[in-house]
C-alpha positions in Angstrom: 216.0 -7.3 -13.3 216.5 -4.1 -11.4 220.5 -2.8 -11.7 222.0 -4.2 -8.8 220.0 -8.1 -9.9 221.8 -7.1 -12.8 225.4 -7.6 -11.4 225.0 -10.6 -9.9 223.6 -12.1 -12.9 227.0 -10.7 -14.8 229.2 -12.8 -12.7 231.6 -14.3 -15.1 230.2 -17.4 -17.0 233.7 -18.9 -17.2 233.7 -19.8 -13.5 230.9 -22.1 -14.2 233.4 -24.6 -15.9 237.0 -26.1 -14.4 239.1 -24.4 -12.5 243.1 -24.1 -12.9 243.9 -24.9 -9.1 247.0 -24.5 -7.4 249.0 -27.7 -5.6 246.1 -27.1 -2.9 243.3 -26.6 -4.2 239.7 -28.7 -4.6 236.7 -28.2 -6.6 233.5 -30.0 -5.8 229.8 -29.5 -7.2 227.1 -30.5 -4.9 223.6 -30.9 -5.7 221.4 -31.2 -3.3 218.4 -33.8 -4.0 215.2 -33.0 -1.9 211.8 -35.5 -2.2 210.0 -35.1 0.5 207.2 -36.6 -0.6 209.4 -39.5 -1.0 210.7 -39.6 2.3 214.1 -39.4 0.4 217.0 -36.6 0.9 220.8 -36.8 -0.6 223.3 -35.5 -2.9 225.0 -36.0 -6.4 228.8 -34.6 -5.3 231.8 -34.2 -7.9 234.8 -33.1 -6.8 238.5 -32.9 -8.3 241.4 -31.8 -6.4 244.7 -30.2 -8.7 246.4 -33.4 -8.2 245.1 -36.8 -7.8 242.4 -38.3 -9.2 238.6 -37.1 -9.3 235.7 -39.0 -6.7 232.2 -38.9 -7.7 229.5 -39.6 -4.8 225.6 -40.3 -4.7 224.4 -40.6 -1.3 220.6 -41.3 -0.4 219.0 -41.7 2.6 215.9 -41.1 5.2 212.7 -42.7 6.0 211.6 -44.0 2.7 214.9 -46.0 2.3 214.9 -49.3 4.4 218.5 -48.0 4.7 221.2 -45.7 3.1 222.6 -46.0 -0.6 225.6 -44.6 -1.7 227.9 -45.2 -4.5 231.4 -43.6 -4.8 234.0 -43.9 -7.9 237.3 -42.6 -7.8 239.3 -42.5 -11.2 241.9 -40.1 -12.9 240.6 -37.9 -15.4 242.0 -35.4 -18.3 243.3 -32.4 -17.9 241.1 -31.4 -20.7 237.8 -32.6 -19.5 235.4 -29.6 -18.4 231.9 -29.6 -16.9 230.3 -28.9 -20.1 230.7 -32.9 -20.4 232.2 -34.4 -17.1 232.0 -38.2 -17.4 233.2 -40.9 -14.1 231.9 -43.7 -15.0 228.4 -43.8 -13.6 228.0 -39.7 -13.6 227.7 -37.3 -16.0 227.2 -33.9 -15.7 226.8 -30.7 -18.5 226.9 -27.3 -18.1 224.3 -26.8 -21.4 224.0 -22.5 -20.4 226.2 -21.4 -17.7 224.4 -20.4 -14.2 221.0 -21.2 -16.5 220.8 -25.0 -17.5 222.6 -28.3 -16.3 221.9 -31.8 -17.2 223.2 -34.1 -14.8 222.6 -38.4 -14.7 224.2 -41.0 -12.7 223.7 -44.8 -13.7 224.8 -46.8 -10.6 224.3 -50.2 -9.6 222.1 -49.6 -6.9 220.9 -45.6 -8.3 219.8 -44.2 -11.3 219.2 -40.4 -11.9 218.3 -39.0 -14.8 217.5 -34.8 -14.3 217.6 -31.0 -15.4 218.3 -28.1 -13.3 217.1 -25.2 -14.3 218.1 -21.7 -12.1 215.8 -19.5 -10.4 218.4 -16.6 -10.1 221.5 -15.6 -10.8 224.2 -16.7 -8.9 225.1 -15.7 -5.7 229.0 -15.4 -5.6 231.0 -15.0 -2.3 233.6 -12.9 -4.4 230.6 -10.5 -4.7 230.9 -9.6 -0.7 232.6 -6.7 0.4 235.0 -8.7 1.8 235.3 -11.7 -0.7 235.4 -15.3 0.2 237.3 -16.7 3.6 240.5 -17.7 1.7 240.6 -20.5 4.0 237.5 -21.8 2.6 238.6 -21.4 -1.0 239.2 -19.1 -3.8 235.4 -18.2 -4.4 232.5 -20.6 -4.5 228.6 -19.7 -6.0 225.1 -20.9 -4.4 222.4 -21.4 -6.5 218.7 -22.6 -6.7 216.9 -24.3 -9.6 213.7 -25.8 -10.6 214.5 -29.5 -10.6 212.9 -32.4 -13.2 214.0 -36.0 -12.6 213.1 -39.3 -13.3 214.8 -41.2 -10.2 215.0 -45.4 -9.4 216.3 -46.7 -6.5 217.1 -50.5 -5.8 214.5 -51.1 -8.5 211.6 -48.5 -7.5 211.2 -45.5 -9.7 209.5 -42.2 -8.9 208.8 -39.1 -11.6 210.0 -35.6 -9.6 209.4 -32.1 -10.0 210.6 -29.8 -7.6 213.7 -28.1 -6.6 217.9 -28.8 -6.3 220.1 -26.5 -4.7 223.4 -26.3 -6.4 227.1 -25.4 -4.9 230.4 -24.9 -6.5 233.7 -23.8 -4.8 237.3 -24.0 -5.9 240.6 -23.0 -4.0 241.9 -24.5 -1.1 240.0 -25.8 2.0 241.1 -26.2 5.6 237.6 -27.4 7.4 238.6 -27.4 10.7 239.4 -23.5 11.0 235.6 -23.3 11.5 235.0 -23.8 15.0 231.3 -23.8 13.4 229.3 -22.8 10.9 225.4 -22.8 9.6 225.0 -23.3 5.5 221.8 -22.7 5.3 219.6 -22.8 1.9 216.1 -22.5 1.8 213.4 -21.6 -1.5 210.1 -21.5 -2.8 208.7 -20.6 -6.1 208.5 -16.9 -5.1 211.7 -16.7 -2.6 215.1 -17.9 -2.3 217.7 -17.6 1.0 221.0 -18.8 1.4 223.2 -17.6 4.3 226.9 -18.7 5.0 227.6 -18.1 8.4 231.2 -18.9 9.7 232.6 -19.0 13.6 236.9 -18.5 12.7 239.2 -17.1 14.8 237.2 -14.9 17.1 235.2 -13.3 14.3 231.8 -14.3 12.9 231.7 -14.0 8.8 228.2 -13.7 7.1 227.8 -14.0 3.6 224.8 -14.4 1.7 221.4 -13.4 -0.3 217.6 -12.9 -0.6 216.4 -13.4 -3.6 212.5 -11.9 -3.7 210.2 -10.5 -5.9 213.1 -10.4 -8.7 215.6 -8.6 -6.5 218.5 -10.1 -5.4 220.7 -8.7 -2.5 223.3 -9.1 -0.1 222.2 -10.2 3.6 222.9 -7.6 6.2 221.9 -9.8 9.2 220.5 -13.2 10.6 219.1 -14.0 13.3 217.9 -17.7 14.0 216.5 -20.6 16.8 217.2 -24.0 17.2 215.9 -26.7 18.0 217.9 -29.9 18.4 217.1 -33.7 19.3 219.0 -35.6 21.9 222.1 -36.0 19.3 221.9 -32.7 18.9 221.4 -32.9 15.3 218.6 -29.7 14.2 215.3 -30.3 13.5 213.4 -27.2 13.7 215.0 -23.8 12.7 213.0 -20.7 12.4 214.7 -17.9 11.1 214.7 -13.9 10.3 217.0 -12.8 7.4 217.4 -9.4 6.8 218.8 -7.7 3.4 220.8 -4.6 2.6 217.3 -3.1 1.4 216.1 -3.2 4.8 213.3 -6.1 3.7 213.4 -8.7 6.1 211.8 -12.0 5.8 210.5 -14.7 8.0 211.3 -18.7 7.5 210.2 -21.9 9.7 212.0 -25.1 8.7 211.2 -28.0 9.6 213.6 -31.5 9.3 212.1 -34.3 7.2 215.2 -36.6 7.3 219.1 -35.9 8.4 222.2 -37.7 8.4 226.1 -37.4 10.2 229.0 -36.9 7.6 232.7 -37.6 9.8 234.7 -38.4 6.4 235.1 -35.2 4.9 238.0 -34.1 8.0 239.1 -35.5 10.6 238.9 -32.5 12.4 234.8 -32.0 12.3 231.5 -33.2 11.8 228.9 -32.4 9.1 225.5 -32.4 10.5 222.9 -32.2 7.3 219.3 -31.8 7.6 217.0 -31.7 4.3 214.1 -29.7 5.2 210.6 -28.5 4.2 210.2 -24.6 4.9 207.5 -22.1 5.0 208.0 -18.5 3.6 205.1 -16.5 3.5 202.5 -18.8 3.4 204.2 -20.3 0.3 205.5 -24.1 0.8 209.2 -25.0 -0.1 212.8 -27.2 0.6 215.7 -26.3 2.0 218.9 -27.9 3.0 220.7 -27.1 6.5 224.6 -28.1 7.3 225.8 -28.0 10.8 229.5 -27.6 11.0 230.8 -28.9 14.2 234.3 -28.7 16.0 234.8 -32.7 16.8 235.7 -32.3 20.4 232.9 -29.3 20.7 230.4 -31.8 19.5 231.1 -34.7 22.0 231.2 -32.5 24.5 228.1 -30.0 24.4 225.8 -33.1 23.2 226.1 -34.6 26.6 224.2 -31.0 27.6 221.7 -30.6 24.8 218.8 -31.7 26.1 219.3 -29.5 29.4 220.9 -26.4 28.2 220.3 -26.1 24.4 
């Protein structure tokens, strides 16, 4: 790894584990599950706030589904109890090398997931940005891709994967709705990995994020992007330019292979989610694409989408 790779990949391994949170604060984990060859998108999400108990959520869904599963617990856990062995009830989830190796298995009712992540890169840290994380949007929070091997059943059917997951972690407080809007958007192959961050708050536009190519990782400098959305206004095609603080720039069409609404996370927006297959260079991938919407914005400006947008 060339020096600056290097300092990425010396993020503190601590941060991989539990966080000491203040009265406000959440933590959540999401891994994002992407078969396309399946027809089959979703996500294995943890979260614990710093009071209250912990949820746990699996949610699957698109066209290979004859409908959506998803399975949710909600039970107290210790103090003591770190990722290195985080058990509620049907999920468990190990940290085995931090920013390197997790194990992670959830034994449902209706889903059962057995899998390893394994990273493709060090992790990309918001803290590592000139100017740090929104503080609004928590204390820090990490993006990473891995190489993904699972053995998965749904309602009975079982399928072998081999592929890719897309893991996030934040901690710190989190007030959604101070995004008027926002695009987290993740895309990788075997050969390149792209995550942006970009945030619409108060007037300003806040861009964090990384391309990961050829065994150099650096920060994005710029992002430009084109969408196209369906009469709910919900994206299915995205082609994007990213551009790094090297000067490289690199192409990316996406394309949507199943998506899905989220309006329980706040009351205040919606989560538009899109799991996608991507191109980059001639060399085939997944990516996953979140929407953040201002509720009132949405209902509006949907009306208009098919004329204007």
């Amino acid at each position: 790894m060339d020096t600056i790779t290097q300092e990425f990949a010396r993020f503190p391994a601590e941060h991989a584990m539990r966080h000491k949170l203040r009265a406000d604060g959440r933590e959540s984990l999401a891994h994002m599950l992407l078969f396309p060859e399946q027809g089959i998108a979703g996500f294995i999400y943890p979260s614990v706030r710093a009071t209250g108990p912990a949820k746990a959520r699996t949610h699957l869904f698109g066209p290979g589904l004859p409908e959506p599963v998803a399975e949710e617990v909600e039970l107290p856990v210790s103090a003591q109890m770190d990722f290195d062995d985080w058990r509620m009830g049907p999920l468990t989830m190990a940290v085995r090398e931090p920013y390197k190796l997790v194990d992670l298995e959830w034994q449902g009712e209706r889903i059962q997931f057995k899998g390893r992540y394994e990273a493709l890169h060090p992790p990309y840290a918001f803290s590592s940005h000139p100017d740090g994380n929104p503080p609004y949007y928590g204390d820090d929070r990490t993006e990473q891709h891995g190489r993904l091997n699972a053995d998965v059943t749904i309602d009975g059917k079982s399928f072998h994967h081999e592929g890719f997951l897309i893991r996030d972690h934040s901690w710190g407080p989190r007030i959604w709705g101070l995004n008027q809007h926002y695009k987290w958007f993740h895309v990788t192959t075997a050969h390149c990995s792209i995550h942006f961050f970009e945030m619409h708050s108060f007037g300003a536009t806040h861009l964090r994020g990384f391309l990961y190519k050829d065994g150099v990782m650096r920060q994005l400098a710029g992002v430009t992007y084109k969408t196209q959305y369906d009469e709910n206004m919900i994206h299915q095609q995205v082609n994007a330019t990213v551009t790094d603080s090297d000067g490289r720039s690199v192409d990316v069409a996406c394309r949507t292979f199943t998506s899905l609404q989220l309006d329980t996370y706040d009351p205040e927006i919606y989560l538009n989610e899109a799991a996608v297959t991507v191109e980059i260079e001639g060399q085939q991938g997944v990516g996953w694409i979140e929407y953040c919407w201002n509720r009132n914005y949405f209902d509006f400006a949907r009306r208009y989408v098919t004329q204007y947008a």
